[in-house]
C-alpha positions as CSV (number, residue, x, y, z in Angstrom):
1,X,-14.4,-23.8,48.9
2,X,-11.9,-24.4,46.1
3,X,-12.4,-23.8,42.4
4,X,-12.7,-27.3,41.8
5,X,-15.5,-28.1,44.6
6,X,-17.2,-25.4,43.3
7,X,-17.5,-26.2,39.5
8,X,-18.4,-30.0,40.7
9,X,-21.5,-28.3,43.0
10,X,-22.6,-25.8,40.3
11,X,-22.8,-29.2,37.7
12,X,-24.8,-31.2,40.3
13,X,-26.9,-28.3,40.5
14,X,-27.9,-28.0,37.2
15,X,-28.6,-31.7,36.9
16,X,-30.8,-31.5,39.6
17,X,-32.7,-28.5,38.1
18,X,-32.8,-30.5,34.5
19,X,-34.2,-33.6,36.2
20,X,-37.7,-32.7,36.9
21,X,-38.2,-31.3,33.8
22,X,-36.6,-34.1,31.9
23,X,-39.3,-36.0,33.7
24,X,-42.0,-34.5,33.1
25,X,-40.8,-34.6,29.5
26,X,-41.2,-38.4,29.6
27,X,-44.1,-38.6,31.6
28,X,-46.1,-36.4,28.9
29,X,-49.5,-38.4,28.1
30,X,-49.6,-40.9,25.5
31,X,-51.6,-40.4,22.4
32,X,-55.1,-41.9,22.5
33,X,-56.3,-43.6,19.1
34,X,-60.2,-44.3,18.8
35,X,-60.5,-46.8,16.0
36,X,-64.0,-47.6,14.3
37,X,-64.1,-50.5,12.6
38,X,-68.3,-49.8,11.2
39,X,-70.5,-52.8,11.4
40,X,-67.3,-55.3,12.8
41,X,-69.4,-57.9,15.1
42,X,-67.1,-60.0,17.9
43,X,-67.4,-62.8,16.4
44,X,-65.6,-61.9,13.1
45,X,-62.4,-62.0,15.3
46,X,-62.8,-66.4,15.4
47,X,-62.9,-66.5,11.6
48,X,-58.7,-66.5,11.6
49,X,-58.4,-63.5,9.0
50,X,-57.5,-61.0,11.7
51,X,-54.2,-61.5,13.2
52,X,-53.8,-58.2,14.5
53,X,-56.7,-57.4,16.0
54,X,-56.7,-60.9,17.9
55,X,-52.8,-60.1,19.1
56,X,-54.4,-56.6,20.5
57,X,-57.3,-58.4,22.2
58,X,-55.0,-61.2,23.9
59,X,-52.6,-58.6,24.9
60,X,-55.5,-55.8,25.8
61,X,-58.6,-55.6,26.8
62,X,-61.3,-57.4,25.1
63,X,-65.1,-57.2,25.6
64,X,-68.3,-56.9,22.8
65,X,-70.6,-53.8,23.3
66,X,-74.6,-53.1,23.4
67,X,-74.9,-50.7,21.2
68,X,-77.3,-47.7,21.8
69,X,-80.9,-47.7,20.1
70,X,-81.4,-47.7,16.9
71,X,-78.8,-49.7,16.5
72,X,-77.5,-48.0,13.2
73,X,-74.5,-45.6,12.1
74,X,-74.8,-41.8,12.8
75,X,-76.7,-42.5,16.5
76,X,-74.0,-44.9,18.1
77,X,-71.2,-43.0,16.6
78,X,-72.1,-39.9,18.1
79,X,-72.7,-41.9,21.2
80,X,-69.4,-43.4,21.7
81,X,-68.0,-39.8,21.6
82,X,-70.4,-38.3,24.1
83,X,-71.6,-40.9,26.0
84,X,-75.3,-40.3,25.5
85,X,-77.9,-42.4,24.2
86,X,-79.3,-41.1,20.9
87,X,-82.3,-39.9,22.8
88,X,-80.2,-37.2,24.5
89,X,-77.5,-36.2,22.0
90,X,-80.5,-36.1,18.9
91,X,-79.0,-37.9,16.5
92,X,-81.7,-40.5,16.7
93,X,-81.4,-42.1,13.1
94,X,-79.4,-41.8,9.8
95,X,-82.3,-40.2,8.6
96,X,-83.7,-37.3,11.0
97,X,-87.1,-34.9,10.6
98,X,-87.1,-32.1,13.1
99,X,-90.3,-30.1,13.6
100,X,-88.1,-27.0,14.4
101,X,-86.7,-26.9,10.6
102,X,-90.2,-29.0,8.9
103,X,-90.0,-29.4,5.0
104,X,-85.9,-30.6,5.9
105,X,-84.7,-33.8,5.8
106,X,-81.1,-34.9,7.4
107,X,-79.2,-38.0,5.8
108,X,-76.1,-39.2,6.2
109,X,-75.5,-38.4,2.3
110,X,-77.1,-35.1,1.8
111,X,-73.6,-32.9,2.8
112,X,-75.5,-29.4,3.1
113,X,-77.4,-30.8,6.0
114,X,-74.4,-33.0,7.4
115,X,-72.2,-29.9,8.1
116,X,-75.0,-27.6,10.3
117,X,-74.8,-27.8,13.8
118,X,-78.4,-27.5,14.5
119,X,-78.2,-31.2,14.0
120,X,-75.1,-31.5,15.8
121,X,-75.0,-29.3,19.4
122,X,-77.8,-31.3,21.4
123,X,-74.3,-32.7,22.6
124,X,-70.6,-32.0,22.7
125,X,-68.6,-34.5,21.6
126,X,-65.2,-35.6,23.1
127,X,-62.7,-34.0,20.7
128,X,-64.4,-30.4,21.1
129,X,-64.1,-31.2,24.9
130,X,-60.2,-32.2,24.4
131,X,-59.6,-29.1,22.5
132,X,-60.9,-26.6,24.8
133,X,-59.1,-28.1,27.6
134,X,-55.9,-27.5,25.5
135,X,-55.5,-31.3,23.7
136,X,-55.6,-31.3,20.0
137,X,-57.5,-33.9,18.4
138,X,-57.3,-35.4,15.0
139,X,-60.2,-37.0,13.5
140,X,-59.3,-38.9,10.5
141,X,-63.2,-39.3,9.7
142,X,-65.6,-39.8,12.2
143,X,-69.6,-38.7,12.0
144,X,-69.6,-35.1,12.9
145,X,-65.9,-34.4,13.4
146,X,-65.9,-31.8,10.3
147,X,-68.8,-30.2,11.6
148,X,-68.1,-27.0,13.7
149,X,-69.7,-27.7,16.9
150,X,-70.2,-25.2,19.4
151,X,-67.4,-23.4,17.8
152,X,-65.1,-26.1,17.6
153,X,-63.5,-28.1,15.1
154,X,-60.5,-30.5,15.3
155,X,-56.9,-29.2,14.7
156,X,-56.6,-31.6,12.1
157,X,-59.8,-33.2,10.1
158,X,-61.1,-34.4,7.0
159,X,-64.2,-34.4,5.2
160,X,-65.5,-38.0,4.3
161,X,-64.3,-39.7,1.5
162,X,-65.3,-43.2,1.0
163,X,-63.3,-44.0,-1.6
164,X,-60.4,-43.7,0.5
165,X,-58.9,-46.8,0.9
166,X,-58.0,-48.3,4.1
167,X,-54.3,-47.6,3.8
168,X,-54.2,-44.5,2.5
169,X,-56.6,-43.5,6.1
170,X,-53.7,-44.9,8.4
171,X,-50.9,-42.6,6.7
172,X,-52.9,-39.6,6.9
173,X,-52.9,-39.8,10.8
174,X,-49.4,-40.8,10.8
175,X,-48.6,-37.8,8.7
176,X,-50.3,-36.0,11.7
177,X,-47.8,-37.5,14.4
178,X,-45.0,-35.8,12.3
179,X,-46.6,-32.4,12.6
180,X,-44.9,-30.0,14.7
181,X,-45.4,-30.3,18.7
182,X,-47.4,-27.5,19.2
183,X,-50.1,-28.4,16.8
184,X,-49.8,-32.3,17.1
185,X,-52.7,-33.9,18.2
186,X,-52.6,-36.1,21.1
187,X,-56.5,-37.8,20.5
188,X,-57.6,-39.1,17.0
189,X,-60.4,-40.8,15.6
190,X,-59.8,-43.6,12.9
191,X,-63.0,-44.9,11.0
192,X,-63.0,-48.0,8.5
193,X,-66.3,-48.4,6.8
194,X,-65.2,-51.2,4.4
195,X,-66.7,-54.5,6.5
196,X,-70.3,-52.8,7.0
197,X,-70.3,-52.1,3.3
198,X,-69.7,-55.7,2.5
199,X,-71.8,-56.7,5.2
200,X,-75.2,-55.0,3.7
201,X,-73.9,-56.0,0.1
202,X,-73.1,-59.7,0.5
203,X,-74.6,-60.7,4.0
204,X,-72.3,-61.2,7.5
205,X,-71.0,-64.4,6.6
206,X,-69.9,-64.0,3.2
207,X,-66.1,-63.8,2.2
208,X,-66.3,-60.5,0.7
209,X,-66.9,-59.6,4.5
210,X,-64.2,-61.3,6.0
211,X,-62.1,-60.4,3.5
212,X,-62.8,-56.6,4.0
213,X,-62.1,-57.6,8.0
214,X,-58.6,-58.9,6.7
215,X,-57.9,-55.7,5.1
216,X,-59.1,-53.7,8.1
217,X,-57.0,-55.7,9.8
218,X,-53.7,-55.1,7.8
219,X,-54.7,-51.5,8.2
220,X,-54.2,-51.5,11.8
221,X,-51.1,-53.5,11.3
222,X,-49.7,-50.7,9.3
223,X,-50.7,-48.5,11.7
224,X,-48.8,-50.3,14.4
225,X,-45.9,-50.0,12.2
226,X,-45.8,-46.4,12.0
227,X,-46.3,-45.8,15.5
228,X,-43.3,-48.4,16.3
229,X,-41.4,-46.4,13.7
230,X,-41.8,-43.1,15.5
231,X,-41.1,-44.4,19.1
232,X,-44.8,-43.7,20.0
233,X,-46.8,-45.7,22.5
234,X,-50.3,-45.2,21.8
235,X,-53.5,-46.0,23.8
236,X,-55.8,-47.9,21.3
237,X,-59.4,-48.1,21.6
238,X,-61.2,-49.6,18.8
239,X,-64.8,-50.2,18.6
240,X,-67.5,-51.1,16.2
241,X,-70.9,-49.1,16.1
242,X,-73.2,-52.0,15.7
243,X,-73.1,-55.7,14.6
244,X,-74.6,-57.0,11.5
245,X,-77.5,-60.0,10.5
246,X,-78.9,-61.8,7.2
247,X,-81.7,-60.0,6.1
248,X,-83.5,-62.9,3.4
249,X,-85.6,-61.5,0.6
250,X,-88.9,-61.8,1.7
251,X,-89.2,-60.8,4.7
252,X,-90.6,-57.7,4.8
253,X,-93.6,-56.0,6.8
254,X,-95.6,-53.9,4.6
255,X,-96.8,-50.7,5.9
256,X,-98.9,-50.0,3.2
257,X,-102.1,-51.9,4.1
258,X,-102.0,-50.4,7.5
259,X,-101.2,-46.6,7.1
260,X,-101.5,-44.3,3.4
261,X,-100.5,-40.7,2.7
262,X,-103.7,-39.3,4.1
263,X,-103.7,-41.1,7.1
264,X,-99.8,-41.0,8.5
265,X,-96.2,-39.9,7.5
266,X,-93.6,-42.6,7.7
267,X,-90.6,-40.9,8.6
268,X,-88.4,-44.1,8.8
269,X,-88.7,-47.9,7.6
270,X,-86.1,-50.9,7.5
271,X,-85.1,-52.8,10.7
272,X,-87.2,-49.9,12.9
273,X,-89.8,-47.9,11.1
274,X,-91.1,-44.2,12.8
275,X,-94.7,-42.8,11.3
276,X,-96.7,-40.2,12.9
277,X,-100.4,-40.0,12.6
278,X,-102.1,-36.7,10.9
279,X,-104.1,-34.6,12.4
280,X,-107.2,-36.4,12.9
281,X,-106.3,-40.3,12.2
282,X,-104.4,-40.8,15.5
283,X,-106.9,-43.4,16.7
284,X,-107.4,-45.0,13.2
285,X,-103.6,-45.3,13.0
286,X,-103.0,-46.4,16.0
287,X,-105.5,-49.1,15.8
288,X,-103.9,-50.1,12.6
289,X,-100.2,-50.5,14.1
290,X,-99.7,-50.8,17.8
291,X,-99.2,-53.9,19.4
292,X,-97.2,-56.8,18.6
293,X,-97.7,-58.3,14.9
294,X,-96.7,-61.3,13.4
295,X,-93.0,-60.1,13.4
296,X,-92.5,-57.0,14.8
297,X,-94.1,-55.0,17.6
298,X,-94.8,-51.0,17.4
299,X,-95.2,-48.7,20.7
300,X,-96.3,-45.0,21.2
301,X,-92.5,-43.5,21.6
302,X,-93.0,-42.8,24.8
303,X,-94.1,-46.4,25.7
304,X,-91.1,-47.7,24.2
305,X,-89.2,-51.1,26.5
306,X,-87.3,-48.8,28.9
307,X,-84.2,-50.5,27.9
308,X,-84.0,-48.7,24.7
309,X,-83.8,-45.6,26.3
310,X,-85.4,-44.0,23.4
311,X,-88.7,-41.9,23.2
312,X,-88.8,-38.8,24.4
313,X,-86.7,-36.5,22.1
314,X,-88.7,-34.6,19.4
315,X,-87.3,-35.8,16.5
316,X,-88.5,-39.0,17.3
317,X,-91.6,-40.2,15.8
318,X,-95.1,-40.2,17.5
319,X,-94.9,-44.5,16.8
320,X,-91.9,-45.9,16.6
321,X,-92.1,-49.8,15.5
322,X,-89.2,-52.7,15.9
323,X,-89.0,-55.5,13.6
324,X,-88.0,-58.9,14.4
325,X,-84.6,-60.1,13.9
326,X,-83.7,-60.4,9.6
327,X,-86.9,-58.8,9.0
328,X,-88.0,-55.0,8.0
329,X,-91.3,-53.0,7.3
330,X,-91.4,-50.9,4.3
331,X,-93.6,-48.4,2.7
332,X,-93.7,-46.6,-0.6
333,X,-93.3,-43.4,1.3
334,X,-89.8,-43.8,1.0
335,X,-86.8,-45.6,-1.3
336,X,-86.8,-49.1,-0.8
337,X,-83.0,-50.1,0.5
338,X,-82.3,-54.0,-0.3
339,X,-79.1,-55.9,1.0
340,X,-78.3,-59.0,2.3
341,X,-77.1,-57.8,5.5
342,X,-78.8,-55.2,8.2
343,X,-78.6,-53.6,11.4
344,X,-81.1,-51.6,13.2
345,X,-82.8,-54.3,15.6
346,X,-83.1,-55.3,19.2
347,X,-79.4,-53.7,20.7
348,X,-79.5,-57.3,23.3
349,X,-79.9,-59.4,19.8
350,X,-76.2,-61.2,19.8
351,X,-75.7,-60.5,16.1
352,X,-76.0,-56.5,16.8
353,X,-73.4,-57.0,19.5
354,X,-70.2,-54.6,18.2
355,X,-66.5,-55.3,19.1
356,X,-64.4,-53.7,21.5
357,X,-60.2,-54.2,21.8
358,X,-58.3,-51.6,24.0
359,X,-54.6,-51.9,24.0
360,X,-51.9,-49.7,25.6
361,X,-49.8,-48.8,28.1
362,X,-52.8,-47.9,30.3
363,X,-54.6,-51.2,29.7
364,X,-54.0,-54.2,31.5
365,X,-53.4,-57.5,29.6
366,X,-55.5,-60.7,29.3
367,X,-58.4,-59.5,30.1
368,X,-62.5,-60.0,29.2
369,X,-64.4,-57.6,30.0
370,X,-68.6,-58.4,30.4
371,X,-70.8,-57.1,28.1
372,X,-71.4,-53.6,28.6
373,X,-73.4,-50.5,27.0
374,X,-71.5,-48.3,23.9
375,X,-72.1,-45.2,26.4
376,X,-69.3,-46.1,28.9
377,X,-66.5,-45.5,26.1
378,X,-66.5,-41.7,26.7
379,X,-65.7,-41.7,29.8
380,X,-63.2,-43.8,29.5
381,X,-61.9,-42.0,26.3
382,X,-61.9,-38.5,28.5
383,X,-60.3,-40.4,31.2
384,X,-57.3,-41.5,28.7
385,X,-57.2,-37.9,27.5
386,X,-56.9,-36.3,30.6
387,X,-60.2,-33.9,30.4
388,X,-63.2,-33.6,32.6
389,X,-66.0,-35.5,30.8
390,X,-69.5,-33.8,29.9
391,X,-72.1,-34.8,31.9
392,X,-72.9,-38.1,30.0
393,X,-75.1,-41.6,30.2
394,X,-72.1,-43.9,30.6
395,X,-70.8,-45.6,33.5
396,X,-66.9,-46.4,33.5
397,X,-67.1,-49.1,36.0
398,X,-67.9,-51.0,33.7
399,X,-64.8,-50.7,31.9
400,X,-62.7,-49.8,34.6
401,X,-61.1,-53.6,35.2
402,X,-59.4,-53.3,31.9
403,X,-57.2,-50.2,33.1
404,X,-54.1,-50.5,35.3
């Protein structure tokens, strides 16, 4: 073999060992963005303020969700990342009693409660999953995400600030995509409260509200930007927790006639309302409430419409009462909360229906997907990822046509 053959072998050689691993280089897994747009319903995308998110939809996937019961913000949050109805993951309300820690009261605002995981580990959510199979996550807010949960908490995370605005959200998790490779995540969480607070303040079909869905909108726009910027191909995923109605002044279901302070504790009140009877006044108080009402109906939890899949988890409320659509029961147990808008009712009412876009290279273009329950985005996120899902509620055939 001459010199020459030789050198020309020993070059085709290396190329040949380069090759695979060149491939696998450009085969790595493309980031997976879960995008929560609170309170956005479907039908804000036909109001012509939302460019973007139309674009994504033609070109994606698009479909409107059930959420989970009660249809409200901390339950169907925690839902879409672990894929269990709030009856099994026990974040059953914004508000939660647990007869394990009595005298202690969980809100979504009180932050000494909001960080323990007792509340918390009755589930594990997808970006504690993606990190102990060895895929960082970065959760630029999301319920739960700055918690430590079972141990975990995202490689990158931040604690809630509403007064964050929109933009300022989307260049913190670019920031993250320019973080070294070895501690850059590959699954983040985005979350955009802005069109559910304008929805409770002004009502659902007020401009404020699709105004703040324009400026969600121009968010994601800048988001698109960066990633284009960077070379990176993202799979988006972006959801809504719940839908939104007109709540008028007025129509309210007043508790007080039926149940006092020495008869039951109300626990919960708005859209849904949760009491349980003391010792003694069970009969009396269940006399006084169950049944259906002039607007509203209330069940023993465990008699609850098995649709709701909701009733047997023990920070649920012996009664556990629904209110017709735009109405609420209230009691001078608790605060009185007034807005225009609300959510919290039936999950099948079309106005509590929440949006769903994917777009992506794993996504297949054009198409509509049925209605479907909010439990079938885990798997689907874990499927993305590349991890084995928890053992969950969802079903991803129902999301399944959208994939390639």
């Amino acid at each position: 073999m001459t010199p020459k053959l030789r050198a020309v072998l020993l070059l085709l050689c290396a190329i040949l060992a380069f090759a695979p691993a060149a491939r696998a280089q450009s085969a790595a897994p493309d980031p997976v963005i879960l995008i929560s747009i609170d309170g956005f319903r479907p039908d804000y995308l036909n109001r012509g303020q939302t460019p973007t998110l139309s674009r994504l939809a033609h070109e994606g996937v698009l479909g409107a969700m059930r959420p989970s019961f009660p249809s409200v913000t901390f339950p169907n949050h925690y839902t879409l990342v672990t894929g269990l109805y709030p009856d099994h993951h026990g974040m059953v309300n914004n508000r939660i009693e647990d007869p394990e820690r009595p005298d202690v009261v969980f809100t979504i605002n009180d932050r000494t409660q909001g960080v323990d995981p007792f509340w918390w580990e009755e589930a594990t959510p997808i970006w504690v999953t993606a990190e102990q199979h060895g895929v960082h996550a970065g959760t630029m807010y999301w319920p739960g995400s700055d918690v430590v949960i079972h141990g975990v908490r995202p490689t990158k995370w931040r604690t809630f600030d509403q007064n964050m605005p929109s933009f300022a959200r989307v260049d913190v998790l670019l920031s993250w995509l320019d973080a070294p490779a070895a501690e850059r995540p590959r699954f983040f969480t985005l979350y955009f409260d802005i069109v559910d607070s304008m929805g409770h303040h002004y009502g659902p079909d007020a401009q404020e509200t699709t105004a703040a869905a324009s400026e969600v909108d121009a968010s994601i726009a800048r988001l698109l930007d960066g990633l284009h910027q960077r070379g990176v191909q993202a799979n988006l995923v972006i959801v809504a927790d719940h839908g939104m109605t007109s709540t008028p002044d007025g129509e309210i279901i007043d508790l007080d006639p039926l149940v006092t302070r020495q008869t039951a504790h109300v626990a919960w009140d708005g859209p849904f309302a949760g009491l349980t009877p003391l010792p003694g006044h069970e009969q009396e108080v269940e006399h006084a409430v169950l049944g259906r009402s002039a607007h509203g109906e209330c069940w023993r939890k465990a008699e609850l419409p098995a649709r709701f899949h909701f009733g047997t988890n023990r920070r649920i409320p012996a009664i556990v009462c629904l209110a017709d659509l735009g109405w609420r029961y209230h009691t001078s147990q608790l605060s009185p909360y007034n807005a225009l808008g609300n959510h919290g009712y039936d999950p099948a009412a079309p106005d509590m229906a929440a949006i769903f876009i994917a777009n992506g290279p794993a996504f297949r273009p054009g198409v509509t997907l049925p209605t479907f329950d909010n439990v079938s985005v885990y798997p689907l996120l874990a499927r993305l990822i590349g991890v084995p899902p928890e053992p969950n509620d969802g079903d991803i055939a129902q999301v399944a046509p959208g994939l390639k």
